[in-house]
Chimera marker file (.cmm) of the C-alpha trace (Angstrom):
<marker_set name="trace">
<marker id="1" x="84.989" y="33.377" z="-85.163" r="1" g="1" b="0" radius="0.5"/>
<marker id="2" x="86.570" y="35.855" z="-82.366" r="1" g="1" b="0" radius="0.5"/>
<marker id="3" x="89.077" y="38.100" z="-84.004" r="1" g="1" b="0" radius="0.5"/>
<marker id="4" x="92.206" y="38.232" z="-83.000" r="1" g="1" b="0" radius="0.5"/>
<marker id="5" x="94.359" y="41.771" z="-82.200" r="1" g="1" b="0" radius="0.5"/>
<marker id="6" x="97.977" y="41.419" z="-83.409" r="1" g="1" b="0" radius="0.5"/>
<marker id="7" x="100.893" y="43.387" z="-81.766" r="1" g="1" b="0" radius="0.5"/>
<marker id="8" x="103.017" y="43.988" z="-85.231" r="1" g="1" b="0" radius="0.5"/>
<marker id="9" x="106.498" y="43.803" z="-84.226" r="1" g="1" b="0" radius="0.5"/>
<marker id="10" x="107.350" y="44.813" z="-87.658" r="1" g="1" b="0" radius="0.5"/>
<marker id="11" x="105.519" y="45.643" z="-91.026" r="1" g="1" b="0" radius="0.5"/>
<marker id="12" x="107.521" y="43.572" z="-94.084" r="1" g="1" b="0" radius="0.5"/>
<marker id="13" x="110.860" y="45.076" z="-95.237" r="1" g="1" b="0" radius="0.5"/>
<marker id="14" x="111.023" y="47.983" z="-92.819" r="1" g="1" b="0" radius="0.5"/>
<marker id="15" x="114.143" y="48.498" z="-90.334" r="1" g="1" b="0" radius="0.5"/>
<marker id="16" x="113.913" y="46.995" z="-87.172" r="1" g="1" b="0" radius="0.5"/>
<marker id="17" x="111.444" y="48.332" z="-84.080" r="1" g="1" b="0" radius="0.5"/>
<marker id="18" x="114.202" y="48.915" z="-81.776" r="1" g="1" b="0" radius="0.5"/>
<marker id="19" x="117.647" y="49.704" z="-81.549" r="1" g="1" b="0" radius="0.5"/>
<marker id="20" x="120.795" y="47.748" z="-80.231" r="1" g="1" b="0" radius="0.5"/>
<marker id="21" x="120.133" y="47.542" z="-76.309" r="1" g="1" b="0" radius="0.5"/>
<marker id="22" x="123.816" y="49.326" z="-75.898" r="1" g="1" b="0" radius="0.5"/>
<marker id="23" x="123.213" y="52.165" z="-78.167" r="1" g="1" b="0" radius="0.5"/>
<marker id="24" x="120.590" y="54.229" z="-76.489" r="1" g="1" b="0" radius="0.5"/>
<marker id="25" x="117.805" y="53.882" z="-73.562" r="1" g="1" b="0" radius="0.5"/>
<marker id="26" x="114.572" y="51.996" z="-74.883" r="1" g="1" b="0" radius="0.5"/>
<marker id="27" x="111.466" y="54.617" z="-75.402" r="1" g="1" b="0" radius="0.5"/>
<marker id="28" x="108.284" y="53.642" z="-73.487" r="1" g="1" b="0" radius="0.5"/>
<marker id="29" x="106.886" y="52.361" z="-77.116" r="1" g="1" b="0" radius="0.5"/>
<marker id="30" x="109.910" y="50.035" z="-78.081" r="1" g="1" b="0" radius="0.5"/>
<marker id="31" x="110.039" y="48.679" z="-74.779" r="1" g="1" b="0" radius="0.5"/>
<marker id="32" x="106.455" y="47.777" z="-74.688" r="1" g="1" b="0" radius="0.5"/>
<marker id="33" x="106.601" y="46.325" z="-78.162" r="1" g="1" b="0" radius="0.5"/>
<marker id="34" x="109.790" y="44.224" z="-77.218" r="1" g="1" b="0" radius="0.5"/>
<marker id="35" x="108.505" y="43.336" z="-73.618" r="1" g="1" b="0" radius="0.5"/>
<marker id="36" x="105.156" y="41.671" z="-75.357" r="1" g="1" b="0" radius="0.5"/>
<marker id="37" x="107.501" y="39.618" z="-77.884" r="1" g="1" b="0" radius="0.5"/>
<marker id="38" x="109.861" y="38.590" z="-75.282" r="1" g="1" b="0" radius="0.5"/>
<marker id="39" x="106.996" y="37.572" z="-72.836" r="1" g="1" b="0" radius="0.5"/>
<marker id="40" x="105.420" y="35.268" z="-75.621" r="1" g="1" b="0" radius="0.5"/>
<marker id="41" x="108.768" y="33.785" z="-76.084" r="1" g="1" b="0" radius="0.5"/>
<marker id="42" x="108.997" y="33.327" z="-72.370" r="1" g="1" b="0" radius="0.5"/>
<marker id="43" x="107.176" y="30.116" z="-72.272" r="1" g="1" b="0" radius="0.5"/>
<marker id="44" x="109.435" y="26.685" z="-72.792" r="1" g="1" b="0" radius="0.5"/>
<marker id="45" x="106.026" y="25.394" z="-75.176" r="1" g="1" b="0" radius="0.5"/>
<marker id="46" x="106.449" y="28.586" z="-76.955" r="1" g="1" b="0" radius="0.5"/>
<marker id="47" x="109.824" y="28.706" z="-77.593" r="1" g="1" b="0" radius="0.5"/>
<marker id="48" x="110.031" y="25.684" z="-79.255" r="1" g="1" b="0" radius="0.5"/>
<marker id="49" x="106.897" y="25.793" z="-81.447" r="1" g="1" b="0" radius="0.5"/>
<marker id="50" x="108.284" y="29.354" z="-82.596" r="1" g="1" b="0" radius="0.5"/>
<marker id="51" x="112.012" y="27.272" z="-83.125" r="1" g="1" b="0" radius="0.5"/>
<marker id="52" x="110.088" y="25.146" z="-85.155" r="1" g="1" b="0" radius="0.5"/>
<marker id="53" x="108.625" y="27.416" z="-86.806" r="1" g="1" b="0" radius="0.5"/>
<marker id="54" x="111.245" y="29.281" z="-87.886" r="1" g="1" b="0" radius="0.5"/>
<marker id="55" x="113.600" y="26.218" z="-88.091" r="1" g="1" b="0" radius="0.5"/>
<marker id="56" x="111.583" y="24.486" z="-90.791" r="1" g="1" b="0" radius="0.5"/>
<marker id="57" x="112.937" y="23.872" z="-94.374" r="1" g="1" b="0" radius="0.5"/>
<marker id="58" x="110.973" y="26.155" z="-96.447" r="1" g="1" b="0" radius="0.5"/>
<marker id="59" x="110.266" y="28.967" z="-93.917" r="1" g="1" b="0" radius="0.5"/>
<marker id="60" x="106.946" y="27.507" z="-93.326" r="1" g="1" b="0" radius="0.5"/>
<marker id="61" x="105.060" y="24.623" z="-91.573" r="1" g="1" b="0" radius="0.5"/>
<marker id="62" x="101.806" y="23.003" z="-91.099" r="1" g="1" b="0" radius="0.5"/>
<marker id="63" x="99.824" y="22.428" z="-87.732" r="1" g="1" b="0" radius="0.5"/>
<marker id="64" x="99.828" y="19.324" z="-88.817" r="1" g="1" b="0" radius="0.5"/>
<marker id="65" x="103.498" y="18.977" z="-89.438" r="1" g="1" b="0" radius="0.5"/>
<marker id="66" x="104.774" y="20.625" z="-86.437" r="1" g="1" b="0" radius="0.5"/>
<marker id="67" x="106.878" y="18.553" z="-83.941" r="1" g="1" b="0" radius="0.5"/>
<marker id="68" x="105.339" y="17.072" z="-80.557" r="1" g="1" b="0" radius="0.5"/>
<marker id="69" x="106.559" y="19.436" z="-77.963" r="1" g="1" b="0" radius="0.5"/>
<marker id="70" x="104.567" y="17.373" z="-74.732" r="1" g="1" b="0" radius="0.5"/>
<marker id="71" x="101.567" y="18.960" z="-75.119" r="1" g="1" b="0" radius="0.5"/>
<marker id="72" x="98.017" y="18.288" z="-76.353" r="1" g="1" b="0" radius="0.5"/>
<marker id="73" x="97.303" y="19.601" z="-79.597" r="1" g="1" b="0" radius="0.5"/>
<marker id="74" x="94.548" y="21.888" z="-77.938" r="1" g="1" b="0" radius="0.5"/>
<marker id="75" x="97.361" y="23.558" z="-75.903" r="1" g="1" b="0" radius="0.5"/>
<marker id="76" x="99.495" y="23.751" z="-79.326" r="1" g="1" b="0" radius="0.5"/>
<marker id="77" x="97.135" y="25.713" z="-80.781" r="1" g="1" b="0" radius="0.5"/>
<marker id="78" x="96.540" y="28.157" z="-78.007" r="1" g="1" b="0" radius="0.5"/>
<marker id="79" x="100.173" y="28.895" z="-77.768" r="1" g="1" b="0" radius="0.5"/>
<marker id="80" x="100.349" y="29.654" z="-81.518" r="1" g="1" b="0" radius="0.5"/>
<marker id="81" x="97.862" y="32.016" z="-81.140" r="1" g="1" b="0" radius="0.5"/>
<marker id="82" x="99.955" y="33.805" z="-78.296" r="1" g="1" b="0" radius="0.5"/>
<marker id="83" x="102.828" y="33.562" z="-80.704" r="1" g="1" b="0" radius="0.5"/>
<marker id="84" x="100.705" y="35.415" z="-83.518" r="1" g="1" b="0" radius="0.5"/>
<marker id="85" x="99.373" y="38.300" z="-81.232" r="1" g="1" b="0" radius="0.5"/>
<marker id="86" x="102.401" y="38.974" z="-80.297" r="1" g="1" b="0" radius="0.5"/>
<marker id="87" x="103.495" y="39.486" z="-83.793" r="1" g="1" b="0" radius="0.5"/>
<marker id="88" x="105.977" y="36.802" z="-83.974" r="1" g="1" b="0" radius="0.5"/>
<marker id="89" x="104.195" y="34.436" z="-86.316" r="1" g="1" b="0" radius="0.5"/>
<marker id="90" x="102.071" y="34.935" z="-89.550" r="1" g="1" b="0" radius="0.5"/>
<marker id="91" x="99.575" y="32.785" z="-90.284" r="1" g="1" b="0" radius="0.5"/>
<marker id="92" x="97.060" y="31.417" z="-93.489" r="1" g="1" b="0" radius="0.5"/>
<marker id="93" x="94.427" y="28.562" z="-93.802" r="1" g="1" b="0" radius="0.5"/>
<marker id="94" x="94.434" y="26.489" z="-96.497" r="1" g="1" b="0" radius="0.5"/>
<marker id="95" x="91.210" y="24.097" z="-96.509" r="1" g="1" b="0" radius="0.5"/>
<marker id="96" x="91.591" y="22.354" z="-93.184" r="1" g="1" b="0" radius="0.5"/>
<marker id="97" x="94.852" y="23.357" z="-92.140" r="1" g="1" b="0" radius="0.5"/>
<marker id="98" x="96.712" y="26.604" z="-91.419" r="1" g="1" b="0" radius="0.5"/>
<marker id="99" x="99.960" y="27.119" z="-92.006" r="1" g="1" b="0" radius="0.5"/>
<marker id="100" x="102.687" y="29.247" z="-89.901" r="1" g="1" b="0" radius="0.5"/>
<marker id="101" x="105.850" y="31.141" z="-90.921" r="1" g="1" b="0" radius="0.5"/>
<marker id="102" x="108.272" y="33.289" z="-89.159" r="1" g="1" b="0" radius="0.5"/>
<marker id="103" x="108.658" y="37.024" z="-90.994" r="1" g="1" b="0" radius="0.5"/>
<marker id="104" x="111.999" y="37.551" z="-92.271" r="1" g="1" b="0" radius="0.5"/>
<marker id="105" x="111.579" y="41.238" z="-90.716" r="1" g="1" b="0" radius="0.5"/>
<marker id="106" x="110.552" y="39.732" z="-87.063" r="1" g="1" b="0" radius="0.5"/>
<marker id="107" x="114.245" y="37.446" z="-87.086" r="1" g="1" b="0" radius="0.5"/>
<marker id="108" x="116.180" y="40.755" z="-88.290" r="1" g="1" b="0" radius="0.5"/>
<marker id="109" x="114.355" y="42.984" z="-85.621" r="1" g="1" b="0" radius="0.5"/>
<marker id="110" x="115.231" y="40.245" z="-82.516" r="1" g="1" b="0" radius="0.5"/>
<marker id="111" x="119.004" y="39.982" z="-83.970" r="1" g="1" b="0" radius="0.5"/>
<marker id="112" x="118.984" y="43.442" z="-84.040" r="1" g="1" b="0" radius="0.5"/>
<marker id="113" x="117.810" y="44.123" z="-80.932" r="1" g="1" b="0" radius="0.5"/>
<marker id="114" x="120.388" y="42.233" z="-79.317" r="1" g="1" b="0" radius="0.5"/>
<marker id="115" x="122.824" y="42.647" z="-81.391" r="1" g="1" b="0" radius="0.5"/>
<marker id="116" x="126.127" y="45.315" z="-80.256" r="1" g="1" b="0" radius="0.5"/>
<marker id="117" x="126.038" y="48.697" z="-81.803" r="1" g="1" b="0" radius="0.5"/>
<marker id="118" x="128.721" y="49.992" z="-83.897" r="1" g="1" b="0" radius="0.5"/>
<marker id="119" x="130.955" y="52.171" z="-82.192" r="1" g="1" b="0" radius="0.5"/>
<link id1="1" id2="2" r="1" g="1" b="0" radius="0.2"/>
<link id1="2" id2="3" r="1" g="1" b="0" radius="0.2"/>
<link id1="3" id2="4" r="1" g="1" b="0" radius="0.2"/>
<link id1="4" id2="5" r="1" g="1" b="0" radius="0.2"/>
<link id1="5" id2="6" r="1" g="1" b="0" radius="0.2"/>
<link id1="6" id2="7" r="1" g="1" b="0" radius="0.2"/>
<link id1="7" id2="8" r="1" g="1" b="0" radius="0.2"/>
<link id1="8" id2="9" r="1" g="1" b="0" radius="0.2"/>
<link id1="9" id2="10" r="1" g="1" b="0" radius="0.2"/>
<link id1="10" id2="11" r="1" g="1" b="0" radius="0.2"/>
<link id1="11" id2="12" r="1" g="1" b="0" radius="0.2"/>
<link id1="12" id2="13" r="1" g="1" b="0" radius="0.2"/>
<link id1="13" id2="14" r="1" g="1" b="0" radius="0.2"/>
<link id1="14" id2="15" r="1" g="1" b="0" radius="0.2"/>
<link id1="15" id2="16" r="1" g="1" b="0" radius="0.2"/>
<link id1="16" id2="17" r="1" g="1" b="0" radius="0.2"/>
<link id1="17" id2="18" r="1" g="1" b="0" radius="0.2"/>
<link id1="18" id2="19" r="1" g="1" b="0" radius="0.2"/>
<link id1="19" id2="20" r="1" g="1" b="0" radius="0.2"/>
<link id1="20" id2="21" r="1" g="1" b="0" radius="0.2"/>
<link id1="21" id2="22" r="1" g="1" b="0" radius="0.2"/>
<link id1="22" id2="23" r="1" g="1" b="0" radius="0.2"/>
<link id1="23" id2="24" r="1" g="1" b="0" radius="0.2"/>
<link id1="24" id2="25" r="1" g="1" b="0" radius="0.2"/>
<link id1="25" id2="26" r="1" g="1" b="0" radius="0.2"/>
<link id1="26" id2="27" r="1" g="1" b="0" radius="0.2"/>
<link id1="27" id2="28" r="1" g="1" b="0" radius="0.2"/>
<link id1="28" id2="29" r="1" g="1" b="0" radius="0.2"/>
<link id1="29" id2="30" r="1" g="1" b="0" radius="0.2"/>
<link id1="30" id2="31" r="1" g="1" b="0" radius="0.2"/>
<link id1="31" id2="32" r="1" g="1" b="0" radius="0.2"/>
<link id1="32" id2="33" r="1" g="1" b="0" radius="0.2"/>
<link id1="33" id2="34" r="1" g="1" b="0" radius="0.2"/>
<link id1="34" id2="35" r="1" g="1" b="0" radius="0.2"/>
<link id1="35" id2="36" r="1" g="1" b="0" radius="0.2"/>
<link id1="36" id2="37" r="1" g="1" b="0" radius="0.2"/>
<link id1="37" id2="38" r="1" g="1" b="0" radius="0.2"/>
<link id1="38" id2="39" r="1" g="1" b="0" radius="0.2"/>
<link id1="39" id2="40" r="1" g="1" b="0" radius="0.2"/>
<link id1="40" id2="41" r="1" g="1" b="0" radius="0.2"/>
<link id1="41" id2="42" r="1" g="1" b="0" radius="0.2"/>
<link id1="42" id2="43" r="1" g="1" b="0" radius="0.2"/>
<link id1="43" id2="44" r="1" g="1" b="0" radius="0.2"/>
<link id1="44" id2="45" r="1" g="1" b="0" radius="0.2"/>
<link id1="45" id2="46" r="1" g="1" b="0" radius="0.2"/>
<link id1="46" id2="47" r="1" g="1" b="0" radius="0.2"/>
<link id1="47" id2="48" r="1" g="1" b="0" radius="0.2"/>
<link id1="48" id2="49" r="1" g="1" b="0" radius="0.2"/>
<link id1="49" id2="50" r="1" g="1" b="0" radius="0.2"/>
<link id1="50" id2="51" r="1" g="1" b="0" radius="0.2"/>
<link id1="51" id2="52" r="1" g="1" b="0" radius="0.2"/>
<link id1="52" id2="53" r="1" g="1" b="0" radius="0.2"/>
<link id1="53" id2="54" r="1" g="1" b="0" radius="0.2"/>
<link id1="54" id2="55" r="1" g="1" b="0" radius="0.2"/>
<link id1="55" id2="56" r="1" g="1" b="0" radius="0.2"/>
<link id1="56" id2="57" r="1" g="1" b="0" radius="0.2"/>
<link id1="57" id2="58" r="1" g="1" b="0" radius="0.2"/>
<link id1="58" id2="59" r="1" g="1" b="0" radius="0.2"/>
<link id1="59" id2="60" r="1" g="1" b="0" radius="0.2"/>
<link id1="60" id2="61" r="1" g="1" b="0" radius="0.2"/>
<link id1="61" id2="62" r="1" g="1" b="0" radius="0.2"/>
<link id1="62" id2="63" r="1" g="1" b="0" radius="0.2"/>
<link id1="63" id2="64" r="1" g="1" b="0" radius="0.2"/>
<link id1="64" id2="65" r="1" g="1" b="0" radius="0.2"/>
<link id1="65" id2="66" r="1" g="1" b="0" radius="0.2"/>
<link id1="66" id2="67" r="1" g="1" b="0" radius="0.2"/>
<link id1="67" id2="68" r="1" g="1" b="0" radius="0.2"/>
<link id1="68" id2="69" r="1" g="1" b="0" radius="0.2"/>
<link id1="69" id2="70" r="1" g="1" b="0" radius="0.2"/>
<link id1="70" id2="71" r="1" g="1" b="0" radius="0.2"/>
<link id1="71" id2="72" r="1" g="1" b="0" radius="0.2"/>
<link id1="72" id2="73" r="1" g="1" b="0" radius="0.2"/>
<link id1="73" id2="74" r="1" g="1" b="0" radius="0.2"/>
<link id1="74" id2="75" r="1" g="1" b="0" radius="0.2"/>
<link id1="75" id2="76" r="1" g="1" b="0" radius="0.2"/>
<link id1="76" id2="77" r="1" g="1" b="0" radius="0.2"/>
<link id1="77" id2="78" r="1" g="1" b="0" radius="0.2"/>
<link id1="78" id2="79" r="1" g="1" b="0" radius="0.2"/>
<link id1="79" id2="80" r="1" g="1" b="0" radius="0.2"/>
<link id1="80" id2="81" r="1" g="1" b="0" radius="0.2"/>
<link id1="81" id2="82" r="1" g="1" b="0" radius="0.2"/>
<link id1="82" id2="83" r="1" g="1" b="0" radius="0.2"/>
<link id1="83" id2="84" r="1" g="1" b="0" radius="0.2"/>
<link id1="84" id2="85" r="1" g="1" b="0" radius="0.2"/>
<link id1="85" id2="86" r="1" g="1" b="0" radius="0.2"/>
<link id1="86" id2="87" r="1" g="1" b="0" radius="0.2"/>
<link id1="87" id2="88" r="1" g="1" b="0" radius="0.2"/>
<link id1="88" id2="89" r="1" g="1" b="0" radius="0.2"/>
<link id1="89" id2="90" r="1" g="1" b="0" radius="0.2"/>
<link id1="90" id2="91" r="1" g="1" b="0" radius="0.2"/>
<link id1="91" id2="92" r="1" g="1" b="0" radius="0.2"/>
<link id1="92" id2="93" r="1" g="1" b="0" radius="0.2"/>
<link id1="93" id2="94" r="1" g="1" b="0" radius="0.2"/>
<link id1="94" id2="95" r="1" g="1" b="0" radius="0.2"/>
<link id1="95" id2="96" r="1" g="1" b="0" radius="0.2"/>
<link id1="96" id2="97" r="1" g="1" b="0" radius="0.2"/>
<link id1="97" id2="98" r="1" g="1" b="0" radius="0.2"/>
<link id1="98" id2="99" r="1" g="1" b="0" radius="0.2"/>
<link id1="99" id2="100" r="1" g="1" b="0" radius="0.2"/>
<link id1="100" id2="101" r="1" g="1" b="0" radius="0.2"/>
<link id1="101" id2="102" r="1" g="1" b="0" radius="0.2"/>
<link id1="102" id2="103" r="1" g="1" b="0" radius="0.2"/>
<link id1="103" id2="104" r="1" g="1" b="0" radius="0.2"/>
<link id1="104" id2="105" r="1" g="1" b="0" radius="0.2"/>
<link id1="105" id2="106" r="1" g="1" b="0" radius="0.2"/>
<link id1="106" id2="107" r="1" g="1" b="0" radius="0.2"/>
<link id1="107" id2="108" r="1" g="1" b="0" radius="0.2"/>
<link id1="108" id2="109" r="1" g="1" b="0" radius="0.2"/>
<link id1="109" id2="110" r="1" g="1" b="0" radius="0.2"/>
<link id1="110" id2="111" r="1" g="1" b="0" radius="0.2"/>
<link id1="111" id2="112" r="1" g="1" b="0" radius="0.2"/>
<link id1="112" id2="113" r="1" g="1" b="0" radius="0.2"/>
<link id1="113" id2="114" r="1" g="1" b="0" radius="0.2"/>
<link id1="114" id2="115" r="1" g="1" b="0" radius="0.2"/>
<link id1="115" id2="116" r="1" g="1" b="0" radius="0.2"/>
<link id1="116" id2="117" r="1" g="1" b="0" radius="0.2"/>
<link id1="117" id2="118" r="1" g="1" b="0" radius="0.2"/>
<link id1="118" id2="119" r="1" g="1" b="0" radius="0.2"/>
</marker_set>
């Protein structure tokens, strides 16, 4: 099996990557790490897998629980795998099936990214 590099956007309970976008000018680092999340959210098929993902009671799913989102389950898969490269989706197999879950740490770094800074 190929392994797979992952782009952390954050390690577990640390502070968000990146600061409010009106606080201060990205550095060449945050904006690469927030340009490779953002582009892997870019895709309508993505989008809604990582929706729900993150939008499923008990803060994790199934493959083989995950909505149809008009697309083969071949195509599912590779755009899961974009999502977890990118950092924005953790993953663990359990006998057949793998299961996905959002980080609590990647929601509060994307809030916090676009979120106003205090003044």
């Amino acid at each position: 099996m190929a392994k797979v590099k992952t782009l952390p956007v954050l390690a577990p309970d640390t502070v968000p990557c990146c600061p409010p976008l009106n606080e201060r000018p990205l550095t060449a680092e945050e904006a690469v790490r927030t340009a490779v999340m953002f582009k892997a959210l870019g895709d309508p098929v993505r989008l809604r897998l990582f929706s729900a993902v993150a939008s499923h009671p008990g803060g994790e799913v199934c493959v083989c629980d995950i909505p149809d989102v008009g697309v083969s389950q071949p195509t599912v898969s590779h755009h899961l795998k974009k999502l977890r490269e990118a950092g924005l989706l953790a993953s663990e197999r359990r006998g057949t099936w793998v299961y996905y879950r959002v980080e609590p740490s990647v929601l509060a770094a994307m809030g916090g990214l676009l979120t106003t800074a205090a003044s």
